[in-house]
N, C-alpha and C positions, 0 to 999 in steps of 0.2 A: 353485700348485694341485697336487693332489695324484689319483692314479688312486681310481677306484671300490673300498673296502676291504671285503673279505668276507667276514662271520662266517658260519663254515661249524659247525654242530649245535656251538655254544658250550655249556657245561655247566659245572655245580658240587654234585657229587655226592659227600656223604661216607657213611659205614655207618651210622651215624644218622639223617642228612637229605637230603632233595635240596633244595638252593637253587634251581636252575633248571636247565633241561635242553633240549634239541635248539631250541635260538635258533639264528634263519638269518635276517641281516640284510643288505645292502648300503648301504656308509657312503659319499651320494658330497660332493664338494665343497661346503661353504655348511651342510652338514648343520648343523640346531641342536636338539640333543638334550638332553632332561632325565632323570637318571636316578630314580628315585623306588620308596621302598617301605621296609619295618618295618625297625626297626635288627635288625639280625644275616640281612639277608635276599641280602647277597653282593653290592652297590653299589659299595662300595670295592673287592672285588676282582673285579669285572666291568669296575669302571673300568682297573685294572689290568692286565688280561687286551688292553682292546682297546689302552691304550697299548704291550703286546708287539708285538701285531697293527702297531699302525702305523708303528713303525719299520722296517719292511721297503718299504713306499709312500711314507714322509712324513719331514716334520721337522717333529717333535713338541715342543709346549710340556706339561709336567706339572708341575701343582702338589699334595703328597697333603694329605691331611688334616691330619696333626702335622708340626708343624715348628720342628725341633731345634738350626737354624743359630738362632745372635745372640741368645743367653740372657739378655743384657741387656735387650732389649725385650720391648713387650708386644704379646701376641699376636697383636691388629691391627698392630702395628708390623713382626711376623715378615711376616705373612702380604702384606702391601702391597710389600714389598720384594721377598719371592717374587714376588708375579704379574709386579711391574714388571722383573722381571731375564729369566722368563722371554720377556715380549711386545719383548722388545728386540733378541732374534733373531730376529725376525719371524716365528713359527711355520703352518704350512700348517694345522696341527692343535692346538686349543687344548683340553687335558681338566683342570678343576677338583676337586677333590674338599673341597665343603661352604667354599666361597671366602668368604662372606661370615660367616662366624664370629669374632667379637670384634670384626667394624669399626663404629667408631662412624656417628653420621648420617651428617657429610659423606664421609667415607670408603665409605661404603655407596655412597650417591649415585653417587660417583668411579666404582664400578665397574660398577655397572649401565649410567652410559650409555658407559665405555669395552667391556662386552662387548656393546650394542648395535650399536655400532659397530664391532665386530671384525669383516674380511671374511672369513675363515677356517670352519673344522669346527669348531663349539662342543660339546660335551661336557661335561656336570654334572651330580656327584651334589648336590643340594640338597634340603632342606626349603623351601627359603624360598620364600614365596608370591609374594613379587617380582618376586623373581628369576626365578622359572618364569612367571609372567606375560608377562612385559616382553621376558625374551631370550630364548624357549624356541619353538618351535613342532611339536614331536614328544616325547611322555613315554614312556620304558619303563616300567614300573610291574613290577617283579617282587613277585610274590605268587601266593601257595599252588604252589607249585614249575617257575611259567611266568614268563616274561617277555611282560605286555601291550604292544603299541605304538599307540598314542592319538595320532591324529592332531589337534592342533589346541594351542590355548595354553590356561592352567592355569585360567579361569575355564568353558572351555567340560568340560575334563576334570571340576572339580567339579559341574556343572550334571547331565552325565551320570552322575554317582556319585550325585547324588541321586536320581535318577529309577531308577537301577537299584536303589538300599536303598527306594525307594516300593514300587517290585513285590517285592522279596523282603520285606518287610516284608507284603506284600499275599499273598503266598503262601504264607506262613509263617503267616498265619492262617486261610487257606482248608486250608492240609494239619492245620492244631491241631483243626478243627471235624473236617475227614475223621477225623481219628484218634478222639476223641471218640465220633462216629458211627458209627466201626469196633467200636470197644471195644461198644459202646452194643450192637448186630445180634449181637457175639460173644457175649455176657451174651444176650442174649435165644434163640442157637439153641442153646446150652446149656441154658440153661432146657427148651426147645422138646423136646430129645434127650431129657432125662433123664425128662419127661412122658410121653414117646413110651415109652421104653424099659419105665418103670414099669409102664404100660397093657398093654403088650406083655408082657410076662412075668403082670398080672394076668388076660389073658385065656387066657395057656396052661393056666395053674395052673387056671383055672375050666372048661376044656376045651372052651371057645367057636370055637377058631378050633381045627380041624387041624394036629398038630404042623409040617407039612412045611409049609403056608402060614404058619404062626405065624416057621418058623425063617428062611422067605422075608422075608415083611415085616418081620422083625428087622434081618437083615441088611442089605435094599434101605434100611432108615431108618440104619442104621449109616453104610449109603456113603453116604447123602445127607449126614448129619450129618460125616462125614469131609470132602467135597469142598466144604460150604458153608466150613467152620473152613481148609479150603487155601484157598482163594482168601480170607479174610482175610486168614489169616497173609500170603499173598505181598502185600496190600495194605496191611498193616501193616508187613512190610519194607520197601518200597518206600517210602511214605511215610517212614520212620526216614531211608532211605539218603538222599532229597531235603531234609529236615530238616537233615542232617551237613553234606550238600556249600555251605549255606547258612552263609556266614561272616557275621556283622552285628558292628562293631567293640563291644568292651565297654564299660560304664560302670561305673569304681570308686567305692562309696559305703563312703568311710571311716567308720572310728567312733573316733572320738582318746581317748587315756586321761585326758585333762580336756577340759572343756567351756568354753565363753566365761564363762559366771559362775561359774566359779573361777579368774579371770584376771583379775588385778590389775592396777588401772592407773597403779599408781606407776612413778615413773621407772626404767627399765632401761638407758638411755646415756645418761650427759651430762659433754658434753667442751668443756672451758673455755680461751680460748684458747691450744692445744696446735697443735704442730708436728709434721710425718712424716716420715720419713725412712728413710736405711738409715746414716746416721752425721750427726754435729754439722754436717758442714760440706755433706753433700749432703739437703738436706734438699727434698722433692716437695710439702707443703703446709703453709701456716702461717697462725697466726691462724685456727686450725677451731675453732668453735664448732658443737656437734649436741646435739639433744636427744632422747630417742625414749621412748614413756609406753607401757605395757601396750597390744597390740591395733592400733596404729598400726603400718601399713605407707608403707615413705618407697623412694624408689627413687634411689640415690648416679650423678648422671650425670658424663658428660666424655669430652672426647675420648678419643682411645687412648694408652696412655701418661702420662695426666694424674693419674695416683698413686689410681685409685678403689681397686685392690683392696687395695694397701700400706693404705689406710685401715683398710678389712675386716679385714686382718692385726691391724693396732695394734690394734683393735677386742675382736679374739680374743686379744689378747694375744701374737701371734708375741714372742718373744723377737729373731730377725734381722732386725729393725723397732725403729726410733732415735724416741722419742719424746718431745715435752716439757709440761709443762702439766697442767692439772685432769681425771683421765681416774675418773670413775664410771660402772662397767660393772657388769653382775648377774654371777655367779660363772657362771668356766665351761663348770659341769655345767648349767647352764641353759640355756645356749647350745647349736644346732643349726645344724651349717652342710653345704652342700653346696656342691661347685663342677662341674666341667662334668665332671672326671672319675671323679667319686665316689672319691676315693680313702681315704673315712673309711670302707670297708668294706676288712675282713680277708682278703687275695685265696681263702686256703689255707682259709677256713671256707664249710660251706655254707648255703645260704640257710636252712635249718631251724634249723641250729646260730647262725649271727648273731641268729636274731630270739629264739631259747632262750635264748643268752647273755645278751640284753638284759634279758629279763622273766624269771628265772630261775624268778618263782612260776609260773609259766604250764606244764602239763602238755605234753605232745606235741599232743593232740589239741587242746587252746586254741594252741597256736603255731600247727599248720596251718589253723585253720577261720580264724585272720586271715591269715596268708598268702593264704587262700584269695578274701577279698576283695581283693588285691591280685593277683589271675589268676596265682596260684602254686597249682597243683591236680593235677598228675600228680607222682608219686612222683619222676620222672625233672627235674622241676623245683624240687622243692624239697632235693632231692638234689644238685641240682646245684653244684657250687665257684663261686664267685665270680669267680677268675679265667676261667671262662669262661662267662661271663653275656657279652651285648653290651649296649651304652650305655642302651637301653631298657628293659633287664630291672631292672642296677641302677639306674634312676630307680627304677623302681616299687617296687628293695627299701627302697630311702632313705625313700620315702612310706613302707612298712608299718613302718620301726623310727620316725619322728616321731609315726606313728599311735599304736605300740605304746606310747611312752615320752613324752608329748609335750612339747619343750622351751617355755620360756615367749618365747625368742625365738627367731628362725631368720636366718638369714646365707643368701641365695644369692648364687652367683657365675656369671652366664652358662650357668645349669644348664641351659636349652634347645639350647645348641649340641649338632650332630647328634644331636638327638633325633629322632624319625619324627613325621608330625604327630599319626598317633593317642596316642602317648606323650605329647606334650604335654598333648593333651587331656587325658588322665588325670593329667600335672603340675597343671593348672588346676582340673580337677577335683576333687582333696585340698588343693592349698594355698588355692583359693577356702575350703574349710570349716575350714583350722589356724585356732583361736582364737587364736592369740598377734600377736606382733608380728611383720614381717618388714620386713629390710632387705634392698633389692634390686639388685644389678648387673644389668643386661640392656638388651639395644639390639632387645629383642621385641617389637614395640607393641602385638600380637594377643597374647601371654603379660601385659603389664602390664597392658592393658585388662580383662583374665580373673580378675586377682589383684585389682581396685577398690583400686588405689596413691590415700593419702592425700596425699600432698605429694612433691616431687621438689629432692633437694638437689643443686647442679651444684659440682662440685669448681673450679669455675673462680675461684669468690668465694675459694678458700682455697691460689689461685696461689701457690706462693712466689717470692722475685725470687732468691732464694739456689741454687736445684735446678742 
């Protein structure tokens, strides 16, 4: 066991942004924490911060996010090893960072009920709905530059998310009608003034009224006509500022540079009993037979380690990939692939310039008004380098270059890992509407369900006895 751990006004503040700021927490024993919020929003390094923290009270298990030991395995394979090396020195304090990323079924399973069962300080940044369900009973939620603490487990924390986008949904229509109704009264004492003012000057001019009453009731209708148009105005600012402080997540509605009827449904991969490998004698599958026709989505399963994405590779052609057999592939440039780390973006260009360089007919203002359905819209964002985009941001640029250019097929590899969920969303969002084909890696059941996967091929059938 371990003493009660104190975050005393934790923060993460750069000249740019505040991530979050004057957090004052008390960690005691048994604690089981979820950490949660947008990618680039300081989870990973708040995880990091209290693993500083705890080695001065504790003895700490940490596991981070990338991990760079035993480059021969695959990334469920890294990551299974990691947790089980750390829980072996029986930690007082256990901090994950995004633990269930690349683990197949059973290996998921594996970990859910071993962190259920861990008697220790749980600590995790996750998306995963499971996993915050199942072993979670306290969520951070850092957003808009606070850290929430949400008492209770992830189905009761969504219940209360919807109920709270009911009413800002509910009051963002009641302030649209006030505003409306504002506008509406200001057009009408304008009108009102100007009548007022008209009349007033035609009865000086006709010498009806006394100059000195005449400059009187000028005036008195001035300041009324002043103090009506103030107290809009402040209730037109007001409303704007309640309007602003109202975040409701976005919805991206793509528009792709071809449409489903001009998408062919001829064959685009067919691979005739072929073998995979990384050489003649180590070879990961044999006897693969696939087929994939225009528009058709297939999702490539198996355990961890069981050569799915070595397939993807041969697929695309890797050269460092051993293969043998009848391999008809569509060229290339037709080909779109994404993997978890985007790494088919240019770090050193920026987001304006990648989506310019793609569609070079495209004027500035045609590159940003698509950008701009992809919620790239301040100058400071589309401005921005690549290299420091977080995992969120590039999803969404990889959406707007498939959008921009759209290939006839698309390759994903595990693209949901550490995404946010509302990213995902908007992952499901644009590849629900790609007309093409896609081939799937992902152990996402709520991203495969989003994407209506046609058929599911298990790399098990294409075991080799030789690997």
């Amino acid at each position: 066991m371990h003493k009660p751990i104190q975050l005393n006004e934790f923060e993460m503040v750069f000249p740019h942004k505040t991530r979050f700021e004057g957090f004052n927490y008390q960690i005691t024993y048994g604690s089981r924490i979820g950490i949660i919020g947008r990618n680039g929003s300081g989870k990973s390094t708040l995880l990091k911060m209290i693993v500083e923290r705890c080695h001065d009270n504790a003895f700490v298990g940490y596991v981070p996010q990338i991990i760079n030991d035993n480059a021969d395995l695959s990334g469920g394979q890294r990551l299974n090893k990691a947790i089980t090396k750390v829980l072996s020195v029986d930690p007082d304090i256990l901090l994950l960072d995004e633990p269930t990323n690349h683990l197949d079924s059973s290996n998921y399973k594996s970990l859910i009920r071993m962190l259920q069962y861990y008697p220790g300080t749980l600590i995790v940044v996750s998306h995963d709905k499971g996993l915050l369900q199942n072993c979670i009973d306290t969520l951070w939620h850092i957003d808009n530059g606070e850290i929430h603490v949400f008492t209770g487990n992830y189905d009761d924390y969504i219940r209360e998310m919807k109920l709270k986008r009911a009413a800002i949904e509910s009051k963002l229509d009641l302030l649209e009608r006030q505003k409306k109704d504002t506008h509406s009264k200001l057009m009408q004492e304008q009108e009102r003034a100007a009548t007022s003012k008209a009349k007033g000057k035609k009865s000086i001019a006709e010498k009806k009224w006394p100059s000195v009453i005449s400059a009187a009731k000028a005036t008195k209708a001035e300041e009324t006509t002043g103090r009506k148009k103030a107290a809009i105005d402040k209730c037109k600012s007001e409303l704007n500022a309640a309007l602003a402080d109202l975040r409701l997540p976005e919805v991206i509605v793509p528009k792709f540079s071809i449409n489903s009827s001009q998408i062919s449904k001829a064959t685009l991969v067919n691979v005739l009993d072929a073998s995979v490998g990384y050489s003649k004698d180590k070879q990961l599958l044999s006897n693969v037979n696939l087929h994939l026709n225009g528009g058709e989505r297939i999702v490539i399963a198996g355990a961890n380690g069981s050569g799915k994405s070595t397939l993807l590779k041969a697929i695309l052609g890797d050269e460092s990939v051993y293969k043998t057999g009848d391999w008809s592939v569509v060229k290339r440039g037709d080909i779109g692939y994404l993997d978890q780390h985007y790494d088919t973006l240019s770090p050193q260009q920026s987001v304006l310039q990648v989506i310019s360089d793609l569609v070079p007919d495209w004027s500035c203002t045609e590159a940003r008004y698509h950008l701009g359905r992809f919620l790239f819209r301040k100058n400071e964002e589309v401005d921005a380098l690549v290299n420091i985009l977080s995992g969120g941001e590039k999803a969404r640029l990889n959406l707007a270059c498939i959008a921009a250019k759209t290939p006839k097929l698309l390759i994903l590899d595990e693209v949901t890992n550490n995404l946010d969920l509302e990213t995902k969303d908007h992952m499901i969002q644009v590849l629900s509407e790609y007309p093409g084909a896609i081939i799937i890696i992902s152990h996402d059941g709520d991203f495969l369900t989003g994407l209506n996967v046609n058929r599911i091929v298990d790399v098990a059938q294409f075991k080799s006895n030789r690997s």
